[in-house]
N, C-alpha and C positions, 0 to 999 in steps of 0.2 A: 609559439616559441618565445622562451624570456629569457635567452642566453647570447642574444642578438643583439646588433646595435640598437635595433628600433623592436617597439610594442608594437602588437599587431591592431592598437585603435590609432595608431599612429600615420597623419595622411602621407605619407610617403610610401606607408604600404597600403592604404587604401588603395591608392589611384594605380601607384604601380604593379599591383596585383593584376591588372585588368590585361591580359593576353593582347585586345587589340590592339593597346598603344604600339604595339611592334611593327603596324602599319602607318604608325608617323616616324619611324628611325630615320626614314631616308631623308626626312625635313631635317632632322638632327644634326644625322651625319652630315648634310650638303654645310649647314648652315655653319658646322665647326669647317670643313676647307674650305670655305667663303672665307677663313682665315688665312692669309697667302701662306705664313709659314709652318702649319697644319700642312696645308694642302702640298708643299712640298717637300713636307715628310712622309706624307704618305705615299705621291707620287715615287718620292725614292725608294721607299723601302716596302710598303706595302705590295701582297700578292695576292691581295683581298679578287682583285678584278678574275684570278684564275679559278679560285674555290670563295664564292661569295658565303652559299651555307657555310664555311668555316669559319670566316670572319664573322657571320650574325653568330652561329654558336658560339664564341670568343667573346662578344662582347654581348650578347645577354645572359651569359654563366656571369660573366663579372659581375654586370648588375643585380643578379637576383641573387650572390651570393652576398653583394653588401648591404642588399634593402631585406633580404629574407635568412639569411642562412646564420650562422652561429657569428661570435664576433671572432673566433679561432677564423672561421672560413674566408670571413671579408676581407682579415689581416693578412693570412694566407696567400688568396688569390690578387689580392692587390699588390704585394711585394713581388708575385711574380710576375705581372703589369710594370710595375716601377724595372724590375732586372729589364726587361723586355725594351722598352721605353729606353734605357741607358744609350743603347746597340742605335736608338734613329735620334742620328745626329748629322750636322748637314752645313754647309755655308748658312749662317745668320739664324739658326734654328735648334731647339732640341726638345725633345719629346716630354721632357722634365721639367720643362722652362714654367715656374707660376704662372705666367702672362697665358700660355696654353690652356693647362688646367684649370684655370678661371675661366674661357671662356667656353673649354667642351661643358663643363660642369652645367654654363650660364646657360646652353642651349637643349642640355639634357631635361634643366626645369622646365622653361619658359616652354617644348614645345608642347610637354605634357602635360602642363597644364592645359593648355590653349586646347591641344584634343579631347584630355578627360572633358571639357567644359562642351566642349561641341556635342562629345556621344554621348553626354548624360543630359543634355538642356541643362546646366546650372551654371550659376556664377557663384566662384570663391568667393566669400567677403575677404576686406583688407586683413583681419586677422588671422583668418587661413591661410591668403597667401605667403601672409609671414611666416608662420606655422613651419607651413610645407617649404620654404626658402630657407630658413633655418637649418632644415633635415637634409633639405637638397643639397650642401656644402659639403656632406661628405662626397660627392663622387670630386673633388678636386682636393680634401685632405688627407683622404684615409693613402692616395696616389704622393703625398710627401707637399703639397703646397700647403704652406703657412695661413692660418687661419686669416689675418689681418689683410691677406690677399685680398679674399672675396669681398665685395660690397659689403658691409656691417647691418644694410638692413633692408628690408625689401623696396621703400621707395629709390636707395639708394642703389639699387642692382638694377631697377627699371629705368633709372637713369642712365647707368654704365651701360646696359643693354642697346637703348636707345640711341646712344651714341655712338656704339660698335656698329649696328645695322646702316647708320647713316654716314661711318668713316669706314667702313672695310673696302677695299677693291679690287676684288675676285683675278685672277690666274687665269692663264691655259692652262698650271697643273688643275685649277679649280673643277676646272668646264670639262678637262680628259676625266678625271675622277666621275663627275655628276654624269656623263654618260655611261661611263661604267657602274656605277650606280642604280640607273635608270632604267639602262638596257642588259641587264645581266646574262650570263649564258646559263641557266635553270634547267635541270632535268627536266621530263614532261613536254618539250616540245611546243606544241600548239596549243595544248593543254593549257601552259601559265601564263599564255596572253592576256586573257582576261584579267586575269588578278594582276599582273603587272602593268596592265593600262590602269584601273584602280587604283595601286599604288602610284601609280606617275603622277594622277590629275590627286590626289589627296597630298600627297609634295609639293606638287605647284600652288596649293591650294593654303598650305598651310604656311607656303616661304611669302617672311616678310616683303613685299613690293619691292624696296628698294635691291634687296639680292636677287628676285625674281627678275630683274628686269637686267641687269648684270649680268645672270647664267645666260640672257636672251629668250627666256619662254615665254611662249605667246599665249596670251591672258587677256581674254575679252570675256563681254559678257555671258557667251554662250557657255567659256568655260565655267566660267564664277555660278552660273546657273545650275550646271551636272554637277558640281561639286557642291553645293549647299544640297540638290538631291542626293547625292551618295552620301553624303554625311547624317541626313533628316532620315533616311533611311537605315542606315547604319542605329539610330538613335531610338526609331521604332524597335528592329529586333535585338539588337548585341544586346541592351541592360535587361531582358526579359529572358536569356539563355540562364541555366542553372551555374551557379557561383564557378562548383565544380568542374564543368567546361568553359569558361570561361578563364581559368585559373590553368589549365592545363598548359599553357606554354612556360609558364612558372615553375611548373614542376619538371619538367625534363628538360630547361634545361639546367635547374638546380641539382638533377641529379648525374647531367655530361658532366658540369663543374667539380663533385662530390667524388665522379669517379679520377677525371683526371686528378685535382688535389690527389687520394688516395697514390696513382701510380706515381706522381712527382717526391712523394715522401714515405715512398717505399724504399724499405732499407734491405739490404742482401742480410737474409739466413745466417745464423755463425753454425759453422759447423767442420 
């Protein structure tokens, strides 16, 4: 597609093409209400905890409609993020606020990174990560935050980063959130145990220590041990699955996003 913000040799759609990063969201998301007035925005206003599949479909349509989709679609569905966003406002807080979208944006990168590098064995060079930091700014501009906000360059984001992780000091709404989070109520029953223990220790696995130790999860070496196996595992077969399925979560839910767009800009008949 060349009608889109970004080229397809472009690494923001490399990396975020890859379906499984969807199993580090929950590192994501904790890691943006690690921010107390996040986390008490969403505490207030989110209903994420009752239809969790609706919130992941909501927020990976947005993403793949700004890293994949037309640049109509990105602008589109981001405006109706920004209307949305207007409505969570709060004592000391608002969903609009720079300081916010800097830093959901900061940890949208940083964890993707961190997992593309685990499931594929590789490490970015410095140039890449600037590359890909660069590209990664729009999920905090295309939302209405001033470019001058974000860090101006990648040493200088792993600075800002670094400092958030070691200044932030988590909530009860934090910690009510990360259970709900954690422990979702998921069709399927007994069924999605397994895969939600997976996700839990790949979360824990992937949150920087200093939040890790804040939310209070217990992290010894037995954990740090299944967790470098599920990941070295994960590393043998994900990159050998064919592109095609692997890309599958990219496409449905670019085309949830495609259909909703379509009904929000549906005009009545004259007749």
């Amino acid at each position: 597609m060349t009608d889109g913000l970004f080229q397809d040799g472009d690494l923001i759609r490399v990396i975020t093409r890859e379906g499984a990063l969807i199993a580090a969201g929950g590192a994501a998301s904790l890691l943006q209400t690690a921010h107390p007035k996040i986390a008490q925005g969403v505490y207030d206003h989110s209903h994420g905890a009752d239809d969790p599949l609706r919130r992941l479909r909501n927020t990976m349509g947005w993403l793949y409609a700004v890293q994949f989709g037309t640049r109509d679609e990105a602008e589109a569905l981001s405006a109706l993020v920004r209307k949305g966003h207007e409505r969570v406002t709060g004592p000391g807080y608002e969903a609009n606020d720079p300081e916010l979208l800097v830093w959901v944006a900061s940890t949208l990168f940083a964890v993707s990174v961190q997992f593309y590098q685990l499931l594929f064995r590789r490490t970015f060079t410095e140039r890449e990560l600037e590359e890909f930091y660069q590209q990664a700014k729009i999920y905090a501009t295309i939302l209405g935050c001033p470019d001058d906000r974000m860090p101006a360059t990648y040493p200088e984001f792993r600075d800002y980063y670094a400092g958030m992780i070691h200044g932030l000091e988590i909530t009860d709404a934090s910690r009510t959130i990360a259970e709900q989070v954690l422990y979702p109520r998921l069709p399927g029953g007994p069924a999605a145990v397994p895969g939600l223990m997976a996700i839990r220790l790949i979360t824990a696995g992937l949150m920087p220590a200093p939040i890790r130790e804040q939310y209070g999860w217990r992290w010894d070496a037995g954990r740090e041990r299944r967790f470098r196996l599920l990941m070295a595992s994960l590393a043998v077969v994900y990159p050998r699955l064919p592109v095609r399925v692997r890309t599958l979560p990219r496409e449905y839910y670019l085309f949830t996003s495609r259909r909703m767009l379509a009904k929000a800009t549906r005009r009545p008949a004259l007749g």
